[in-house]
PDB file of N, H, CA, C and O in Angstrom:
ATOM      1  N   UNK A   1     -35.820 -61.297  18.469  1.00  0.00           N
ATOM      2  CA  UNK A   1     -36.037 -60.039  17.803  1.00  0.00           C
ATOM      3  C   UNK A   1     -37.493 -59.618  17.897  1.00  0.00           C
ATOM      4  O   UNK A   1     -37.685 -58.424  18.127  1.00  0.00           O
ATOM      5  N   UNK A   2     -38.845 -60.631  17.718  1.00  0.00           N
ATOM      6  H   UNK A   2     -38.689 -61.601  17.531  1.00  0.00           H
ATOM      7  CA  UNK A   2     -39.783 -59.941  17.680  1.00  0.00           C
ATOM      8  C   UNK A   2     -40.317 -59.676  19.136  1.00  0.00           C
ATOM      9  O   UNK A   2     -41.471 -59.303  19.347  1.00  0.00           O
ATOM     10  N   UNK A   3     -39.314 -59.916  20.199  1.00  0.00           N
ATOM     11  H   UNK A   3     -38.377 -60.219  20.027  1.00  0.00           H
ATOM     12  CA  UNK A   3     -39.796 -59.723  21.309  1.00  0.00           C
ATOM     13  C   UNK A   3     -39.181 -58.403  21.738  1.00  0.00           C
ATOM     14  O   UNK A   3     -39.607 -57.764  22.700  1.00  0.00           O
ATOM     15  N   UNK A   4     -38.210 -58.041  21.019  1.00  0.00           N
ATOM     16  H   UNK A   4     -37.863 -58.560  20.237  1.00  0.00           H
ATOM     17  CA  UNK A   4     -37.810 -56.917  21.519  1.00  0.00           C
ATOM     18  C   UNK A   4     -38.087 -55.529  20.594  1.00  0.00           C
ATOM     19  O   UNK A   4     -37.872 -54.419  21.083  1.00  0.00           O
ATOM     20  N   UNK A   5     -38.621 -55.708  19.106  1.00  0.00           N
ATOM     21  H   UNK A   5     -38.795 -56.609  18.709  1.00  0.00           H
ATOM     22  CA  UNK A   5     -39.108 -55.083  17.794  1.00  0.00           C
ATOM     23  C   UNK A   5     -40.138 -55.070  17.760  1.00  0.00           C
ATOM     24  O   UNK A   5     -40.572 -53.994  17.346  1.00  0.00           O
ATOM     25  N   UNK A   6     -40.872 -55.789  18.006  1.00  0.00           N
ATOM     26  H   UNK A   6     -40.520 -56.663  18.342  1.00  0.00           H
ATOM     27  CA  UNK A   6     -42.638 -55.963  18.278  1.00  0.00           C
ATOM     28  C   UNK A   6     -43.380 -55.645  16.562  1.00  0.00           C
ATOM     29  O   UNK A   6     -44.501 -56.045  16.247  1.00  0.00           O
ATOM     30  N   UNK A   7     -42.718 -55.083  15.904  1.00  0.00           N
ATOM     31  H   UNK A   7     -41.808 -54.758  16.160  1.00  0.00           H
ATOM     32  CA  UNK A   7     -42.823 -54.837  14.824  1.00  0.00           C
ATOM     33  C   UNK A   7     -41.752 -54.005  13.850  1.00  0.00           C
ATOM     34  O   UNK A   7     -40.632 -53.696  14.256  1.00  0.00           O
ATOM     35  N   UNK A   8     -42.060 -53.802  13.007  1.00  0.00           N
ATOM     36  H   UNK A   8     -42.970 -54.053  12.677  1.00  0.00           H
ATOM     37  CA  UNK A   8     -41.354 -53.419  11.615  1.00  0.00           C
ATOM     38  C   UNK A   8     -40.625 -51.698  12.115  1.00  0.00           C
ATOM     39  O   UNK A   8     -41.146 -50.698  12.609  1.00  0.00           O
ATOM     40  N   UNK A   9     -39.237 -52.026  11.691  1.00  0.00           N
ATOM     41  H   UNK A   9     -38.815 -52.838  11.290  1.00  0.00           H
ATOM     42  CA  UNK A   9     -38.580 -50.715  12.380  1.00  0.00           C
ATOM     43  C   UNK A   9     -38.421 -50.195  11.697  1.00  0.00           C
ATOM     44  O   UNK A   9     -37.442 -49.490  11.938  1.00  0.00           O
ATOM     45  N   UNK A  10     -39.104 -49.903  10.131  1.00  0.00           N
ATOM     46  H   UNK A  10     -39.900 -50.476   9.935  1.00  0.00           H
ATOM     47  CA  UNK A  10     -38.678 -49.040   9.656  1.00  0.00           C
ATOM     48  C   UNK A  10     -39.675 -47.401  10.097  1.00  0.00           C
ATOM     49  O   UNK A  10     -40.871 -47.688  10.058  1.00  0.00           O
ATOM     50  N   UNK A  11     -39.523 -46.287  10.374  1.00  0.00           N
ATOM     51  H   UNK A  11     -38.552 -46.054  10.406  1.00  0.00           H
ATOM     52  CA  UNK A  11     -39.617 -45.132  10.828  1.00  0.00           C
ATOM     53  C   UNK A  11     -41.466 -45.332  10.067  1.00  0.00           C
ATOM     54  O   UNK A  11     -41.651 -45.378   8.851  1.00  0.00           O
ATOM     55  N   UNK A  12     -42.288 -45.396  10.813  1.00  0.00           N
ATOM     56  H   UNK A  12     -42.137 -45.358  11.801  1.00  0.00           H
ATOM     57  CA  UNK A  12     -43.779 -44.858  10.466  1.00  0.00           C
ATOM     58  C   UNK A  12     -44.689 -45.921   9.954  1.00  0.00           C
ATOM     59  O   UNK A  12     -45.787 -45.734   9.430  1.00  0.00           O
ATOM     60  N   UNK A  13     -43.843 -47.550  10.264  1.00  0.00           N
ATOM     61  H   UNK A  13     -42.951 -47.702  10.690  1.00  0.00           H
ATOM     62  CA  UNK A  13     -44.555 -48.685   9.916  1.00  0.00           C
ATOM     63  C   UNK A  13     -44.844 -49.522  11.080  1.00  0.00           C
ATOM     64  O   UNK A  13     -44.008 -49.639  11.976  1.00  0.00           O
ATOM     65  N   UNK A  14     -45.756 -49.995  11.114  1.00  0.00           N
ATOM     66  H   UNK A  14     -46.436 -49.900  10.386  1.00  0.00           H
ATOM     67  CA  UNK A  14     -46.172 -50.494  12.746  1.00  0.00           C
ATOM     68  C   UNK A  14     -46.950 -51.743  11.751  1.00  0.00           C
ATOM     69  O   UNK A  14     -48.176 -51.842  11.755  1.00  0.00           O
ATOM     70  N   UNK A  15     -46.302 -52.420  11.133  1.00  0.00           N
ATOM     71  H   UNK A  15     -45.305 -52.339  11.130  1.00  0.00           H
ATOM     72  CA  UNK A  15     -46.474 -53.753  10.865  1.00  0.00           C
ATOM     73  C   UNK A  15     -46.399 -55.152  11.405  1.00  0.00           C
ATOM     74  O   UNK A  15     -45.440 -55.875  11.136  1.00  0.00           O
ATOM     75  N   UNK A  16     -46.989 -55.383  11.855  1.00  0.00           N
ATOM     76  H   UNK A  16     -47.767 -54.795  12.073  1.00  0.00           H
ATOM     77  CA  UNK A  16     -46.571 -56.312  13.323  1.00  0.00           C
ATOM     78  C   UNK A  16     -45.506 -57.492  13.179  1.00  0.00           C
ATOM     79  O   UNK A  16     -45.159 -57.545  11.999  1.00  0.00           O
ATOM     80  N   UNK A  17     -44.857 -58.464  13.961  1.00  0.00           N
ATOM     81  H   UNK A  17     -45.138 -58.420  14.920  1.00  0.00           H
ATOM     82  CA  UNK A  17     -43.810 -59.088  13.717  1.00  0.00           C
ATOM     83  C   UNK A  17     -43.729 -60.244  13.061  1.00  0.00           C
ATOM     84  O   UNK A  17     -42.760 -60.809  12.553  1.00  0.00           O
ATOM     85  N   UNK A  18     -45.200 -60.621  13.149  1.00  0.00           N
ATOM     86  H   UNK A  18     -45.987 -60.162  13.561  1.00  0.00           H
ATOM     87  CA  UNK A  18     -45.683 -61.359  12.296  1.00  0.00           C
ATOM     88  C   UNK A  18     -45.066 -61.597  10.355  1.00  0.00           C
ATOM     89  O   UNK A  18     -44.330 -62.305   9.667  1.00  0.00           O
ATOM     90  N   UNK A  19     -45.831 -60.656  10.283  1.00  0.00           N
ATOM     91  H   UNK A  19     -46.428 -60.081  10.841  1.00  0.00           H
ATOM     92  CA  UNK A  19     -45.494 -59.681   8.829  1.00  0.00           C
ATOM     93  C   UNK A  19     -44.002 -59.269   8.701  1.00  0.00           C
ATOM     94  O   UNK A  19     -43.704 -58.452   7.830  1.00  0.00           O
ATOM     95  N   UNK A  20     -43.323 -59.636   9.279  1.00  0.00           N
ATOM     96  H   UNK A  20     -43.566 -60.300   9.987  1.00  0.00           H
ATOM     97  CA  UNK A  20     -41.944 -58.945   9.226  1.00  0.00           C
ATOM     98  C   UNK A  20     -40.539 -60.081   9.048  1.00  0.00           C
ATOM     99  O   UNK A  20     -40.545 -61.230   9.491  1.00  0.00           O
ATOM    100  N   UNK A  21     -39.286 -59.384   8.233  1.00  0.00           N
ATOM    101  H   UNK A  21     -39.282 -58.451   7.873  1.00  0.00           H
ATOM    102  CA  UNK A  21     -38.172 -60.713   7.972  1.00  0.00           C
ATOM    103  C   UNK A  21     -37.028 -60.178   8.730  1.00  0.00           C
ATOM    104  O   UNK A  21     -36.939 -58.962   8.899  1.00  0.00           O
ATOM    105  N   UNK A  22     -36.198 -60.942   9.171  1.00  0.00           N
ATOM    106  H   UNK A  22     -36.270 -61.930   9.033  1.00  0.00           H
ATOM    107  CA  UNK A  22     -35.035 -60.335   9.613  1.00  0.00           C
ATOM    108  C   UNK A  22     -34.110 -60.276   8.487  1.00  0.00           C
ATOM    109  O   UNK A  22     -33.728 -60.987   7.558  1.00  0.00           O
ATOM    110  N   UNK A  23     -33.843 -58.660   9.173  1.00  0.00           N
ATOM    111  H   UNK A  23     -34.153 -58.082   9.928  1.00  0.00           H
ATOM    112  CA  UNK A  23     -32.289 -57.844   8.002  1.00  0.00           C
ATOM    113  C   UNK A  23     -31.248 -57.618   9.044  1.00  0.00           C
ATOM    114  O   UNK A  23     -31.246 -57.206  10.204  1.00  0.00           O
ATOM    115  N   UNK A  24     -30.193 -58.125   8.022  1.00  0.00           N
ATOM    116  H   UNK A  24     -30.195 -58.459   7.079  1.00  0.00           H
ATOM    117  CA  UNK A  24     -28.654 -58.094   8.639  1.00  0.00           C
ATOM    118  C   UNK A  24     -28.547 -56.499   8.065  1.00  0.00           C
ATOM    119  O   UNK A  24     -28.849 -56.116   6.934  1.00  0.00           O
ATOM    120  N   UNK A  25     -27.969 -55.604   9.310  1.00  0.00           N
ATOM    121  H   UNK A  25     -27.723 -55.916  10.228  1.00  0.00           H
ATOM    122  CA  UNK A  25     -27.503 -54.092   8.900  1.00  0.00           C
ATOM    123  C   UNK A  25     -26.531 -54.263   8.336  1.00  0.00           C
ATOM    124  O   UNK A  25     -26.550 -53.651   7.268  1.00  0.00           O
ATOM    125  N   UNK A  26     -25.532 -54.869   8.518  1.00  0.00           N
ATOM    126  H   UNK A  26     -25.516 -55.366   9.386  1.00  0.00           H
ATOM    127  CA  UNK A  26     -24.365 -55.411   8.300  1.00  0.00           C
ATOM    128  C   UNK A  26     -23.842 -56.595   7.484  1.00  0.00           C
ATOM    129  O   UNK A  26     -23.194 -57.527   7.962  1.00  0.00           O
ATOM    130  N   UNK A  27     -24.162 -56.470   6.316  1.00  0.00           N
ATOM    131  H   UNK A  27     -24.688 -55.713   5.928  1.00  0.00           H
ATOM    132  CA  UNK A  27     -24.160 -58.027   5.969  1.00  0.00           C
ATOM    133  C   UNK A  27     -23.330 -58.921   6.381  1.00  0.00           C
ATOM    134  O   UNK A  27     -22.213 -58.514   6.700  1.00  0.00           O
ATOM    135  N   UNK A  28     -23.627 -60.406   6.498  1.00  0.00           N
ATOM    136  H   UNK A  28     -24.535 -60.737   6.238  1.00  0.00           H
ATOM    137  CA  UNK A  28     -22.798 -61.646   7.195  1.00  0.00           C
ATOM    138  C   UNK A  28     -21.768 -61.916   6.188  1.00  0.00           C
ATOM    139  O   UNK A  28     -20.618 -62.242   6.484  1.00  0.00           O
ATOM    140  N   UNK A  29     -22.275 -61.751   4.789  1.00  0.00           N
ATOM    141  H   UNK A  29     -23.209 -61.486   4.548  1.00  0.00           H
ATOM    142  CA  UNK A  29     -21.156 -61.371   3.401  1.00  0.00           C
ATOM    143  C   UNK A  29     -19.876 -60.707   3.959  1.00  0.00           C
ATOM    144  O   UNK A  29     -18.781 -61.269   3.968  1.00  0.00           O
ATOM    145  N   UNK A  30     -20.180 -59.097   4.561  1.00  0.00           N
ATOM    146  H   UNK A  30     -21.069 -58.641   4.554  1.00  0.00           H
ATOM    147  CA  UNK A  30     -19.256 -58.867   4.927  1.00  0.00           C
ATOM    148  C   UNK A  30     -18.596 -58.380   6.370  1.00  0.00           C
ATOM    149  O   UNK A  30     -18.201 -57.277   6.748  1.00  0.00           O
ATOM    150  N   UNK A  31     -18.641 -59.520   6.934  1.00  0.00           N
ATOM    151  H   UNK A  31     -18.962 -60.416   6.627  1.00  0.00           H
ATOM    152  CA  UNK A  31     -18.099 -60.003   8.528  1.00  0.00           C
ATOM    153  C   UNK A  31     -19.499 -59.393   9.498  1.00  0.00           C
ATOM    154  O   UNK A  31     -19.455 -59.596  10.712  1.00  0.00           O
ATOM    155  N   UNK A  32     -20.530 -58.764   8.993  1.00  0.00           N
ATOM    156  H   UNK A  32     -20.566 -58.600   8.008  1.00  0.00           H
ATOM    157  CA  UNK A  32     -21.669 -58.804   9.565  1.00  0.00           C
ATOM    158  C   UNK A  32     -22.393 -60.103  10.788  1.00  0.00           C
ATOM    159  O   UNK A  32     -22.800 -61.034  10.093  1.00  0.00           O
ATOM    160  N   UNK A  33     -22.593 -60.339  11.989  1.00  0.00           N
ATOM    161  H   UNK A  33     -22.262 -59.582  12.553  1.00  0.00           H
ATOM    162  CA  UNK A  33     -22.789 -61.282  12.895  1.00  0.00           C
ATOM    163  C   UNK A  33     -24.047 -61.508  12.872  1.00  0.00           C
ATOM    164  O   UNK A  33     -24.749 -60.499  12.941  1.00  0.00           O
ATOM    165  N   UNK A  34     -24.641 -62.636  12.787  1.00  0.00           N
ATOM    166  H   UNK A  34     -24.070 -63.456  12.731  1.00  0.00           H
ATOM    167  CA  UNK A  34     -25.979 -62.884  13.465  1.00  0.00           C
ATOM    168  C   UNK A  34     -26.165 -62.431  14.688  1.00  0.00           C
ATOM    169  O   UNK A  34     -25.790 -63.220  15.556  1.00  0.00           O
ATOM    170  N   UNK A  35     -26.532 -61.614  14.997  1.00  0.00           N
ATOM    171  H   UNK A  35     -26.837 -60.974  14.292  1.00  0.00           H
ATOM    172  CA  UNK A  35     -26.952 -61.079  16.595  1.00  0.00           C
ATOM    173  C   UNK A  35     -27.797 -60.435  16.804  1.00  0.00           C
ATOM    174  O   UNK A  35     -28.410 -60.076  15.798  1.00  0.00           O
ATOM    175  N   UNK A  36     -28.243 -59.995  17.965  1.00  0.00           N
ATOM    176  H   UNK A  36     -27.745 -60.287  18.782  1.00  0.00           H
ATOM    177  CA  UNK A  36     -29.430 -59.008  17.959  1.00  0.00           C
ATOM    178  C   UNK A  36     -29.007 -57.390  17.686  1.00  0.00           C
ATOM    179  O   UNK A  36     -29.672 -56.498  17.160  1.00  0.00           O
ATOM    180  N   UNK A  37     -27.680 -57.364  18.235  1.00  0.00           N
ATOM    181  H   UNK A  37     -27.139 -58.089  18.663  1.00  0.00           H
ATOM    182  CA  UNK A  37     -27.368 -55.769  17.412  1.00  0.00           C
ATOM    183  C   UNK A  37     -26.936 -55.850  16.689  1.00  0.00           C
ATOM    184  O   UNK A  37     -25.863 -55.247  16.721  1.00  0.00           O
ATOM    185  N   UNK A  38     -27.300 -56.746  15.100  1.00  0.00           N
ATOM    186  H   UNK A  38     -28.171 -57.236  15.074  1.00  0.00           H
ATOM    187  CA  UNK A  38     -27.192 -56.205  14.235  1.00  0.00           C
ATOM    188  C   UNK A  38     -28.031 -56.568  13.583  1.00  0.00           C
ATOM    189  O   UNK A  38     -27.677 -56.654  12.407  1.00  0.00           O
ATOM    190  N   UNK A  39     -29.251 -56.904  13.801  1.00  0.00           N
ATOM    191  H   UNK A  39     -29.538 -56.835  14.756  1.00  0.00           H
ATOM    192  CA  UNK A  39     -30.125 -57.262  13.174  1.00  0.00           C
ATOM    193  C   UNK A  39     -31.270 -56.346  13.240  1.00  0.00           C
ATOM    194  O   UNK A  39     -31.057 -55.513  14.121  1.00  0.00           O
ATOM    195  N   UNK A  40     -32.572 -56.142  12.572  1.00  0.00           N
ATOM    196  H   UNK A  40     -32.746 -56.819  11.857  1.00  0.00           H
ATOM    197  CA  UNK A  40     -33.713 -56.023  12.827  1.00  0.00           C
ATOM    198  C   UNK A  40     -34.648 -56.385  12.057  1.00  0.00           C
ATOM    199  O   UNK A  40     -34.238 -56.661  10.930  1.00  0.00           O
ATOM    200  N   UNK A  41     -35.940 -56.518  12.235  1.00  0.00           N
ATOM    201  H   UNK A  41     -36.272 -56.294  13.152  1.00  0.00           H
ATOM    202  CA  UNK A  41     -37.180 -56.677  11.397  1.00  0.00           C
ATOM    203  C   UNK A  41     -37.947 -55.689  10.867  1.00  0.00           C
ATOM    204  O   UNK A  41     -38.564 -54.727  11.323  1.00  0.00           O
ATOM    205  N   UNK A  42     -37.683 -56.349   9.362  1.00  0.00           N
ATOM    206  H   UNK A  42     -37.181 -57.131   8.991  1.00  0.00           H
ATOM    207  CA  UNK A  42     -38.549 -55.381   8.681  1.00  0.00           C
ATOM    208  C   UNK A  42     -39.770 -55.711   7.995  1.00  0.00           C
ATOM    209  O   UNK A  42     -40.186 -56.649   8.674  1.00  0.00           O
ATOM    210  N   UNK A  43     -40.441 -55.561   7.252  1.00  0.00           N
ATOM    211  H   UNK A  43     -40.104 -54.798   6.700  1.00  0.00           H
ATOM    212  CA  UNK A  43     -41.777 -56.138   6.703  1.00  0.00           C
ATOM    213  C   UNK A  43     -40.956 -56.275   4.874  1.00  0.00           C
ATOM    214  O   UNK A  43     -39.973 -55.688   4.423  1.00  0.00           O
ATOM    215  N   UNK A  44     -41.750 -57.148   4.320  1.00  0.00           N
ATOM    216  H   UNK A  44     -42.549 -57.625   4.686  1.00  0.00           H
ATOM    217  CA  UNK A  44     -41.227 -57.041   2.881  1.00  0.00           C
ATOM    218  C   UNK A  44     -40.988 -56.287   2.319  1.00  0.00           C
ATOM    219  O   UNK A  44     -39.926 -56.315   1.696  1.00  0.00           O
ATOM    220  N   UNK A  45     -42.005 -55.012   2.222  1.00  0.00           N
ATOM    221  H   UNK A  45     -42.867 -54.989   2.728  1.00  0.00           H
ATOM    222  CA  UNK A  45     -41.762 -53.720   1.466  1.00  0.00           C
ATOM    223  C   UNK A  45     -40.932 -52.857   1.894  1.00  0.00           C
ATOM    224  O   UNK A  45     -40.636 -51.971   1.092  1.00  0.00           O
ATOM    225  N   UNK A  46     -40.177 -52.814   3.512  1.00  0.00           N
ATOM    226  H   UNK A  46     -40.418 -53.533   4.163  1.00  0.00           H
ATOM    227  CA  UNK A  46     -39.229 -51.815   3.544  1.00  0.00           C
ATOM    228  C   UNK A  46     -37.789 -52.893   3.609  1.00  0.00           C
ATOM    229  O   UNK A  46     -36.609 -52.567   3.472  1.00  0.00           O
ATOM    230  N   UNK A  47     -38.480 -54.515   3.915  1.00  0.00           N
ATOM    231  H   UNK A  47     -39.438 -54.780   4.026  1.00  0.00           H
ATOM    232  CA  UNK A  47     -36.857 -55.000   3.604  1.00  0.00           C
ATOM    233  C   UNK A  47     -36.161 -54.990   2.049  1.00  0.00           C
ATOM    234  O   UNK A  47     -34.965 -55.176   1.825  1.00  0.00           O
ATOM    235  N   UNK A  48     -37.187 -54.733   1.063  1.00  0.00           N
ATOM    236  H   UNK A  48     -38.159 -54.583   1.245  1.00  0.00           H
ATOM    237  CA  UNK A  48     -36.896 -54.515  -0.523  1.00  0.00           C
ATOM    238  C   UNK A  48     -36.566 -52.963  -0.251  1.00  0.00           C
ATOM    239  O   UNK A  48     -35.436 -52.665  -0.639  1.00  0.00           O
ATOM    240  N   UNK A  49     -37.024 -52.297   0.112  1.00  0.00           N
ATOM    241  H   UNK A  49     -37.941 -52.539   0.427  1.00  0.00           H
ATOM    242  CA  UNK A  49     -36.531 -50.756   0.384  1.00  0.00           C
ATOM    243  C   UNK A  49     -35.296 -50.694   0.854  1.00  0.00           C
ATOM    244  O   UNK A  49     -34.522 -49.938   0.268  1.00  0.00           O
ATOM    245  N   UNK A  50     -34.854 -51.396   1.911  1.00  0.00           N
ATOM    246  H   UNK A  50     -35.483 -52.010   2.387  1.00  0.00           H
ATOM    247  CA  UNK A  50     -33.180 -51.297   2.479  1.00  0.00           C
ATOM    248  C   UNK A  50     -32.404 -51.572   1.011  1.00  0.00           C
ATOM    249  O   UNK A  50     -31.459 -50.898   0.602  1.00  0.00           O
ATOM    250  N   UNK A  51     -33.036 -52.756   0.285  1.00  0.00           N
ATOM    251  H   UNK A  51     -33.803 -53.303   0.617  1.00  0.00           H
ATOM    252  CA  UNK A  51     -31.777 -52.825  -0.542  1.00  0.00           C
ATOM    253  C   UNK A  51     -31.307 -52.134  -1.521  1.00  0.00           C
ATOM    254  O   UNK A  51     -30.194 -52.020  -2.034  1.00  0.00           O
ATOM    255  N   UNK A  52     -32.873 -51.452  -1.797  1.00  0.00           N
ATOM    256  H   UNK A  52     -33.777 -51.544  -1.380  1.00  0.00           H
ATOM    257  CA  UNK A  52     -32.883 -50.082  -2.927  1.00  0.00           C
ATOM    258  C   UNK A  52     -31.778 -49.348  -3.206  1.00  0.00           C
ATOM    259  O   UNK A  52     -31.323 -48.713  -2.255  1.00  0.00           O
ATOM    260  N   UNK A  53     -31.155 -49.249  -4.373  1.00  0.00           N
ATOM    261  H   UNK A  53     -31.524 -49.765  -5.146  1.00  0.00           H
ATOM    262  CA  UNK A  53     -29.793 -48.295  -4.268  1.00  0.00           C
ATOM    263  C   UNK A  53     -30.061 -47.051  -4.325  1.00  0.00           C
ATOM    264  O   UNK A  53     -29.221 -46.165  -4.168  1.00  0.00           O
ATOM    265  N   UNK A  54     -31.907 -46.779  -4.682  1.00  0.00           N
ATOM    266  H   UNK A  54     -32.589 -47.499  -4.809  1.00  0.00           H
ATOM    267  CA  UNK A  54     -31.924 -45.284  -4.906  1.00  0.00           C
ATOM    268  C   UNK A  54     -32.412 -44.801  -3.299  1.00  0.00           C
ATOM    269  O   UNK A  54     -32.912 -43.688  -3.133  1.00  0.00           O
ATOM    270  N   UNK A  55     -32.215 -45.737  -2.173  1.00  0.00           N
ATOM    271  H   UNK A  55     -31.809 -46.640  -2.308  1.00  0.00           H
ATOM    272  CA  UNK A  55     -32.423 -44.943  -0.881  1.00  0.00           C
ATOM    273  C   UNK A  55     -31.322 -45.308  -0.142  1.00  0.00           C
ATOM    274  O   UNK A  55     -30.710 -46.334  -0.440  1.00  0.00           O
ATOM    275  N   UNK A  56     -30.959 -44.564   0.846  1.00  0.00           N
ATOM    276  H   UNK A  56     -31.456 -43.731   1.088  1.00  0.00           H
ATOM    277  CA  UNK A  56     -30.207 -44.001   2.480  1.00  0.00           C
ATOM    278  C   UNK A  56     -31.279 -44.417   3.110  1.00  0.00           C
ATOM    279  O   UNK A  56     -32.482 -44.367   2.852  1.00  0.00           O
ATOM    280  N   UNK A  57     -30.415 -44.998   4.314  1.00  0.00           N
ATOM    281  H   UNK A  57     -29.438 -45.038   4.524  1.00  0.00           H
ATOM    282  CA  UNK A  57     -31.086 -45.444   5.362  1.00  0.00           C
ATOM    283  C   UNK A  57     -29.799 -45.019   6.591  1.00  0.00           C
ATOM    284  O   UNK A  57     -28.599 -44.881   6.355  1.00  0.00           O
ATOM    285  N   UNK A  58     -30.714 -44.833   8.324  1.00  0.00           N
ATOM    286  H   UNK A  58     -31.689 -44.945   8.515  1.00  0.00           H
ATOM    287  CA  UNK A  58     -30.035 -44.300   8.585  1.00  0.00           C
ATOM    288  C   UNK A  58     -30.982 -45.342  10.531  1.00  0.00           C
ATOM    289  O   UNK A  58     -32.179 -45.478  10.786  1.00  0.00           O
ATOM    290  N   UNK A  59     -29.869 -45.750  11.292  1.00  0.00           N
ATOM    291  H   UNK A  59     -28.897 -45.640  11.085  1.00  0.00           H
ATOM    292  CA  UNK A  59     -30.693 -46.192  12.412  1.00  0.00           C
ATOM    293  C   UNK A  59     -30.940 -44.993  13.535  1.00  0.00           C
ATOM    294  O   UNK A  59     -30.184 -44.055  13.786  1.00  0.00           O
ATOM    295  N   UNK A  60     -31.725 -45.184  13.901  1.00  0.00           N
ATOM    296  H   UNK A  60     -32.339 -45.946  13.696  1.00  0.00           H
ATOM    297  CA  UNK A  60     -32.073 -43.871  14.767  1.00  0.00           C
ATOM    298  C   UNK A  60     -31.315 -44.339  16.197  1.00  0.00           C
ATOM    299  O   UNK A  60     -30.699 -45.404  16.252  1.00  0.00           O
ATOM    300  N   UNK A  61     -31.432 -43.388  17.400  1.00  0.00           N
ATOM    301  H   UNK A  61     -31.932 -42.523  17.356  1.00  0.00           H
ATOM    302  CA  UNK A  61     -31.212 -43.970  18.798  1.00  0.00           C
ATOM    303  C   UNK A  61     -32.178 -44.827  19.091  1.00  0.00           C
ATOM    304  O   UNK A  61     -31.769 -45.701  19.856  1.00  0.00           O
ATOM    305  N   UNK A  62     -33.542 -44.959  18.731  1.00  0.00           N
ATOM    306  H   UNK A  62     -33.875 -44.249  18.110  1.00  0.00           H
ATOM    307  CA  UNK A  62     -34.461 -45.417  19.525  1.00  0.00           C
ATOM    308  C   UNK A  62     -34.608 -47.208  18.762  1.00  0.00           C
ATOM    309  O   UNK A  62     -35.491 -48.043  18.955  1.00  0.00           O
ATOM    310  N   UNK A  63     -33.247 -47.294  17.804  1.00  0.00           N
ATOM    311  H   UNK A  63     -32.530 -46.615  17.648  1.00  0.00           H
ATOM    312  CA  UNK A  63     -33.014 -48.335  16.580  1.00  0.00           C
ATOM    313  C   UNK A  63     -34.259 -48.908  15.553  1.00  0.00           C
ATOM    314  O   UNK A  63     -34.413 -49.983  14.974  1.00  0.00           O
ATOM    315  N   UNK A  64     -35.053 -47.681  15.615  1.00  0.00           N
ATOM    316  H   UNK A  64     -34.928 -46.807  16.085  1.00  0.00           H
ATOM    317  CA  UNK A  64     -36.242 -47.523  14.194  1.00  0.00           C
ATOM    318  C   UNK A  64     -34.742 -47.286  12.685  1.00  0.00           C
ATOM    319  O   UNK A  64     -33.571 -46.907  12.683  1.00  0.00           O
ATOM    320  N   UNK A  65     -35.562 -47.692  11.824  1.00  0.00           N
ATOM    321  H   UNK A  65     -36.514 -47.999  11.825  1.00  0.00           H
ATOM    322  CA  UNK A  65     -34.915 -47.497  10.697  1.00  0.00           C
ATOM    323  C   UNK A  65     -35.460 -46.208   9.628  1.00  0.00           C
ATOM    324  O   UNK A  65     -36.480 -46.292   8.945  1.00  0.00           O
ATOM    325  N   UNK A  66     -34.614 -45.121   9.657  1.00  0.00           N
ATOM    326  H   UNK A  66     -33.785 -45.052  10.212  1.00  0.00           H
ATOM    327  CA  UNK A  66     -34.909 -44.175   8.883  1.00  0.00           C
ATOM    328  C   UNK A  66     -34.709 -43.849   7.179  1.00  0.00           C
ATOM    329  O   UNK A  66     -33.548 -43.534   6.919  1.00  0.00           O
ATOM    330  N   UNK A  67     -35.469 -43.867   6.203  1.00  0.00           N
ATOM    331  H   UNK A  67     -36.412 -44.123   6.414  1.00  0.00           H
ATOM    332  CA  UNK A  67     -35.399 -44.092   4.838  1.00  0.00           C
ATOM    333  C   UNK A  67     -35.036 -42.660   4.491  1.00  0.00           C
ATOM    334  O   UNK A  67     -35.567 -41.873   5.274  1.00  0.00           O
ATOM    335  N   UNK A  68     -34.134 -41.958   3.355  1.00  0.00           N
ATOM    336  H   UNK A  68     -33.703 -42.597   2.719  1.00  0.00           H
ATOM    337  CA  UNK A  68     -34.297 -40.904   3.128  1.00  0.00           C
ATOM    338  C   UNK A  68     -33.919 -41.428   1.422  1.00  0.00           C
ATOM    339  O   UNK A  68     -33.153 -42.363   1.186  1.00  0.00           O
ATOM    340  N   UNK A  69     -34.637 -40.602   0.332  1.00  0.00           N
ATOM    341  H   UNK A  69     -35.259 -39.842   0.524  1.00  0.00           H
ATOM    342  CA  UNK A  69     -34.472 -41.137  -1.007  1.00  0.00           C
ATOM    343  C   UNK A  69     -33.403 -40.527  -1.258  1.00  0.00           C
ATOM    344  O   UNK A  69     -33.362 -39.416  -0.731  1.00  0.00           O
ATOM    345  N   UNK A  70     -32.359 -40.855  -1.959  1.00  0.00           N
ATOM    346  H   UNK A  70     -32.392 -41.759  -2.388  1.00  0.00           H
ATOM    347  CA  UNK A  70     -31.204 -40.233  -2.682  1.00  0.00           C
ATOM    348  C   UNK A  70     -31.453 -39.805  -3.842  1.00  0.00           C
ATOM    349  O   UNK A  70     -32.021 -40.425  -4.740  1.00  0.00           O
ATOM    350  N   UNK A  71     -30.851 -38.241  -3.883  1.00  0.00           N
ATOM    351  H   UNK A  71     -30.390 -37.737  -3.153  1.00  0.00           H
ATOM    352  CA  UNK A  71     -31.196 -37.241  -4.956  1.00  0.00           C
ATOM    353  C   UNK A  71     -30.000 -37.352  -6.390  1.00  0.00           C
ATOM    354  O   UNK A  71     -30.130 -36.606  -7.361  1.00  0.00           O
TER     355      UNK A  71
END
C-alpha cells in the first residue's frame, strides 16, 4: 500500500506513509477482504474522520478519499 499511496488519501492531505494506518473501506466485520482494493492509508486524523458518523466519505477515480460533513 505505501508503495502504491505514497501517502494519506484522504482529498488535500499529503501526509506521508510513514504517518499513515491502513483502513478497510469495507469492513472485514462485514465480508470486507484484506487486499489492496480495498484498502487504503490514512493518517490518524482522517482515519478517526472515516469513522465519524457526522461525515460522508466518498472514493474518487483517482482512489483519494473524499470527506463531505453531513448536514
Amino acid at each position: 500500500m505505501r508503495l502504491r499511496d505514497k501517502c494519506c488519501q484522504a482529498e488535500d492531505c499529503d501526509a506521508p506513509a510513514a504517518w499513515t494506518e491502513a483502513h478497510h473501506l469495507k469492513p472485514w466485520s462485514a465480508g470486507g477482504r484484506t487486499d489492496l482494493a480495498n484498502m487504503v492509508l490514512l493518517c490518524s486524523s482522517d482515519h478517526r474522520r472515516i469513522h465519524d458518523p457526522n461525515y460522508d466519505y466518498e472514493r474518487l477515480p483517482d482512489g483519494r478519499i473524499r470527506f463531505t460533513r453531513r448536514v
